[in-house]
C-alpha positions as CSV (number, residue, x, y, z in Angstrom):
1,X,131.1,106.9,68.3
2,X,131.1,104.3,71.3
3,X,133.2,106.9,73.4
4,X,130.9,110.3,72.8
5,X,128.2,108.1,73.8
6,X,129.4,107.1,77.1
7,X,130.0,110.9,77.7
8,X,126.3,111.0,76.7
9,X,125.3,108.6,79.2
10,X,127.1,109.7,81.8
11,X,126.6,113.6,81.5
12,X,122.6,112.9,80.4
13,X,122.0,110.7,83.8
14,X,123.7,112.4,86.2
15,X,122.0,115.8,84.8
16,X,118.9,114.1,84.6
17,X,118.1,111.1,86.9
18,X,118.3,113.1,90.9
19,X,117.1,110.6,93.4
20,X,115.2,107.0,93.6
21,X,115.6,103.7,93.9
22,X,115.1,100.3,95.9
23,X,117.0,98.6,98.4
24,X,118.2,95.1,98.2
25,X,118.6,94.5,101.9
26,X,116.5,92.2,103.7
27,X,113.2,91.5,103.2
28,X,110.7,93.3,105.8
29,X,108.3,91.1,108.0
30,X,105.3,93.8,108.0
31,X,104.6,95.3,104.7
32,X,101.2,97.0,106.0
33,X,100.8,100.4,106.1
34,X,100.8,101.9,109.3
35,X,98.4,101.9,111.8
36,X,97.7,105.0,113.9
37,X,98.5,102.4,117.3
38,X,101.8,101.7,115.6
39,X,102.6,105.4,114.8
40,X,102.5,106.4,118.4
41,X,105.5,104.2,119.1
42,X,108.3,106.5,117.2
43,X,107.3,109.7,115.5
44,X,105.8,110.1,112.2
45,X,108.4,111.5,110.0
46,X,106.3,111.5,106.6
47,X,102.5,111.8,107.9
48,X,100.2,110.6,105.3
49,X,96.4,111.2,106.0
50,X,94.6,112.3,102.7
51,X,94.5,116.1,103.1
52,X,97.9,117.0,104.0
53,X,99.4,119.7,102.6
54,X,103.0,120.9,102.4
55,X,104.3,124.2,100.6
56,X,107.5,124.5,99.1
57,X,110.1,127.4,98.1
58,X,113.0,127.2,95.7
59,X,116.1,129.3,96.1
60,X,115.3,131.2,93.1
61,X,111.8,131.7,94.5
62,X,109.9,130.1,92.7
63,X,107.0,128.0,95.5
64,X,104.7,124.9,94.5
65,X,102.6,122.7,97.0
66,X,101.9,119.0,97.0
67,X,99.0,117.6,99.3
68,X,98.0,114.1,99.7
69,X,94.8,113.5,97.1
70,X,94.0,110.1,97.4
71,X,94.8,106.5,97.0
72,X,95.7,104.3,94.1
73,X,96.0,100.4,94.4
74,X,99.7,99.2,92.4
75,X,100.6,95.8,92.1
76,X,98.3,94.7,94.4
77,X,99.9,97.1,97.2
78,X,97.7,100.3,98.4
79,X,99.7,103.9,98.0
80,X,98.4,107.6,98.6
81,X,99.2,110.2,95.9
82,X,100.7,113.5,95.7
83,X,99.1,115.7,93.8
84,X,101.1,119.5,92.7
85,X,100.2,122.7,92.3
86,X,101.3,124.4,89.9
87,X,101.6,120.4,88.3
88,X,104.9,119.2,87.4
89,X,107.5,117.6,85.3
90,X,107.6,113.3,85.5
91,X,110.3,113.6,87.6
92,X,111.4,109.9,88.5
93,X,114.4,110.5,90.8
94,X,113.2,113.6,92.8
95,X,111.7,112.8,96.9
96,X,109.8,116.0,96.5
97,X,108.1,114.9,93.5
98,X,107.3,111.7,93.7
99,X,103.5,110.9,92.6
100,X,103.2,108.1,94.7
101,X,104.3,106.4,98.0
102,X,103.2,104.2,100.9
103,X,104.4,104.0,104.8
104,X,104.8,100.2,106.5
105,X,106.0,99.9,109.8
106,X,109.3,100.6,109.2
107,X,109.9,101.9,105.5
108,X,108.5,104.5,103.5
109,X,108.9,103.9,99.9
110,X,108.0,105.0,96.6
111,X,106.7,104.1,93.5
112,X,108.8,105.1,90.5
113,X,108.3,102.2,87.8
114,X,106.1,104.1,86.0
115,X,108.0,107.3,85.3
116,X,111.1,104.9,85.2
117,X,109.3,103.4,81.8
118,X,108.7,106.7,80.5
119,X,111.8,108.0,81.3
120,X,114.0,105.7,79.4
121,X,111.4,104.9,76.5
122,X,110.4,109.0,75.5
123,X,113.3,111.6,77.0
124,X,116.4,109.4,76.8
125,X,115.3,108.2,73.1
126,X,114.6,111.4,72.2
127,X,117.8,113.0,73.9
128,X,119.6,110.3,71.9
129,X,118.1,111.0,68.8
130,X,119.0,114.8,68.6
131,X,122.2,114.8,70.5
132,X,124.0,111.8,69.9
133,X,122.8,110.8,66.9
134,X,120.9,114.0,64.8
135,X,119.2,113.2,61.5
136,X,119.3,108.8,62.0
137,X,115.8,106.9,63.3
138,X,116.8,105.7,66.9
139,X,114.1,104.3,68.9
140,X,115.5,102.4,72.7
141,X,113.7,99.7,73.5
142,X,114.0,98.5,77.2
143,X,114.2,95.2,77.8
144,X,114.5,94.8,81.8
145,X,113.9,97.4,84.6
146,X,115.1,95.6,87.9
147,X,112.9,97.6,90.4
148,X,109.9,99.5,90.5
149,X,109.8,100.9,94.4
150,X,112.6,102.9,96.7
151,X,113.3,102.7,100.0
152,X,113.0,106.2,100.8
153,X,113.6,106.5,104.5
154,X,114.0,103.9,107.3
155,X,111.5,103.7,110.5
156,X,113.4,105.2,113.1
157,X,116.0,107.2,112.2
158,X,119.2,105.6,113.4
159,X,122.4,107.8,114.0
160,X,125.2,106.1,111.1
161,X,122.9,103.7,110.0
162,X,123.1,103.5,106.3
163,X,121.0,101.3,103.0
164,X,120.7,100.8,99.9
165,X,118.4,103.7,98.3
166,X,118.3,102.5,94.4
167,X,119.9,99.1,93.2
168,X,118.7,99.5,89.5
169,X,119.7,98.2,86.6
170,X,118.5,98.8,83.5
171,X,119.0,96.7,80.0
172,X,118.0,97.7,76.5
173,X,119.1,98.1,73.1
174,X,119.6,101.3,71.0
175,X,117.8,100.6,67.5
176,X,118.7,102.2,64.5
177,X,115.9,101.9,62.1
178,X,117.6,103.0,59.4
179,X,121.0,100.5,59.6
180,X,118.4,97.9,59.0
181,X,117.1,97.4,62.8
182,X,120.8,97.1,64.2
183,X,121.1,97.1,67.7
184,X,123.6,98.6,70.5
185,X,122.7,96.6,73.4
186,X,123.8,98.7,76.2
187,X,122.5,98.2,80.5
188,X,122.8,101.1,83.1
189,X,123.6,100.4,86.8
190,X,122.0,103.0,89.1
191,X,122.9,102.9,92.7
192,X,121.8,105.3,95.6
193,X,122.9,104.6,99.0
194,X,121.2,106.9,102.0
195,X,122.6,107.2,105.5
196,X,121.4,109.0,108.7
197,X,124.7,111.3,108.9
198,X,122.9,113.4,112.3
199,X,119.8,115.2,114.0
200,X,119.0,118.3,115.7
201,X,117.3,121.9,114.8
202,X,116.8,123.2,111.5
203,X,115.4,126.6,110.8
204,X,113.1,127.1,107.7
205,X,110.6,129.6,106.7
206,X,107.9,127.3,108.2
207,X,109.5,127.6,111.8
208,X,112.3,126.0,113.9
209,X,112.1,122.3,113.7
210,X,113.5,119.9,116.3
211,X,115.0,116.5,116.2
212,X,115.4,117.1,113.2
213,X,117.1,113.1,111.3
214,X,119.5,114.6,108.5
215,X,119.9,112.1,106.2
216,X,122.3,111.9,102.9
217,X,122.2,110.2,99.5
218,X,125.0,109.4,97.5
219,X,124.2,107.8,94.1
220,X,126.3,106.3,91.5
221,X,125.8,105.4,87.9
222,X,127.7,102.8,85.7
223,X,126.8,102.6,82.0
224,X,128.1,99.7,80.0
225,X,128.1,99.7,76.2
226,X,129.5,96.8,74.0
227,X,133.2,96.3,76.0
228,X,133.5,99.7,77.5
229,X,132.6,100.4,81.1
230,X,132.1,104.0,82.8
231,X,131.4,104.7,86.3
232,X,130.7,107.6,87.3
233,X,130.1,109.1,91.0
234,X,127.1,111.4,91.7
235,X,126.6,114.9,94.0
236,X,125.0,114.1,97.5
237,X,121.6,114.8,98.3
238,X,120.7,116.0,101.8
239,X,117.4,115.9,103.5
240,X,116.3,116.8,106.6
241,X,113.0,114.8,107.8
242,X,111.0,116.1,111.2
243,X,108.9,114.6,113.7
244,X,105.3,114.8,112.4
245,X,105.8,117.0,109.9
246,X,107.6,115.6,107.0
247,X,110.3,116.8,104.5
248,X,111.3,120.3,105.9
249,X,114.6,121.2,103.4
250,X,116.5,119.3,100.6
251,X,119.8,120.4,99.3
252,X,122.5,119.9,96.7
253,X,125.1,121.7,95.1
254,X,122.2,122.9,92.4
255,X,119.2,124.1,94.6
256,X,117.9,124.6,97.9
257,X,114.5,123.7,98.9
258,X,112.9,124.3,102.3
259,X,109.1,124.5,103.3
260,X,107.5,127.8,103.9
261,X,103.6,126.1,105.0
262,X,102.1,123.2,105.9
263,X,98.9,121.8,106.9
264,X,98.1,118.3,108.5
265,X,95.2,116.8,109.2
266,X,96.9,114.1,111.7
267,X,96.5,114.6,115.3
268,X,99.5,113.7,117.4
């Protein structure tokens, strides 16, 4: 049982869980959100005034937009919100579809505890349930979530510089209601690691964009149940950010998404 599980693990997260995390470098001097005097220094690569409105198209064609809505205060910290049209999925580890995000000086960074919660406590109990273990009462109960918040993208760009995306690990116990409560205590490691690999044009639907930072993710998931280990290593995730405009195309070995319109009420 053990053994199909692990596959489970493995094959459900890396199917499942795309992009997110938080770094566990240094801790930042400024974490206040950016003023418009301080965003004249470098370009904004993720604008952020309540309004702004970004339009995006699938490979298989199908297009969705997400616009800046409003603000939400989280843990004391102040964060804008995306909102979607059509709406989507909860979506914890996608930087399209993240619901919400602040901008410091030099980080932008997402909010993803939330989802995280969700994630782990309704689709991964219920994947469980009917794949791994059909016809028993499993319930997971989490008992640890080590971060809430990525580091999405550092403030500049630096050619080869590279961070720690996600450093996440996750603890909890499988329950089996019907064995009498027993438990399989199990923990996830989730680690994404992002790294400016280059810059120049891109050409998208929405235009020719210059300086364009190209950035790369590479994530990696260990799962540890009872005395087995797995590690298993993840696809790369490419984005390319530019200058005052944003997130202009993401790709993988699944999908292709680049932006067709956009709208921002920032004035550079």
């Amino acid at each position: 049982m053990r053994i199909s599980l692990m596959k489970f693990l493995s094959v459900f997260l890396c199917s499942t869980l795309l992009l997110s995390g938080c770094g566990s470098d240094a801790p930042e001097t400024d974490e206040s959100v950016v003023t418009p005097t301080e965003e004249k220094r470098v370009p904004s690569y993720y604008p952020d005034a309540i309004g702004n409105r970004w339009v995006y198209r699938e490979a298989n064609g199908f297009e969705w937009e997400r616009i800046v809505s409003k603000e939400r205060v989280i843990q004391g910290r102040v964060y804008r919100v995306f909102d979607y049209n059509p709406p989507i999925e909860d979506t914890p580890f996608d930087y399209l579809k993240t619901p919400s995000y602040r901008v410091t000086q030099n980080r932008v960074l997402f909010f993803v505890g939330e989802e995280i919660n969700r994630y782990f406590e309704v689709d991964f109990a219920e994947a469980l349930e009917t794949r791994v273990f059909p016809g028993e009462n499993v319930e997971v109960k989490v008992r640890a979530i080590s971060e809430h918040e990525l580091i999405f993208f550092r403030i500049p760009p630096i050619s080869n510089f590279q961070w720690d995306v996600l450093d996440l690990t996750v603890k909890g116990d499988i329950i089996f209601s019907d064995l009498d409560g027993a438990k399989l205590p199990f923990e996830i490691h989730y680690l994404i690691t992002g790294a400016v690999v280059g810059s120049g044009s891109v050409q998208t639907p929405a235009g020719n964009f210059e300086a364009t930072a190209k950035i790369q993710y590479k994530s990696q998931i260990t799962t540890s149940i009872l005395d087995e280990e797995e590690t298993t290593e993840e696809k790369t995730d490419t984005v390319w950010l530019a200058p005052n405009v944003g997130i202009v195309k993401v790709e993988n070995e699944d999908r292709t998404v680049e932006l067709i319109e956009y709208s921002l009420q920032e004035e550079f």
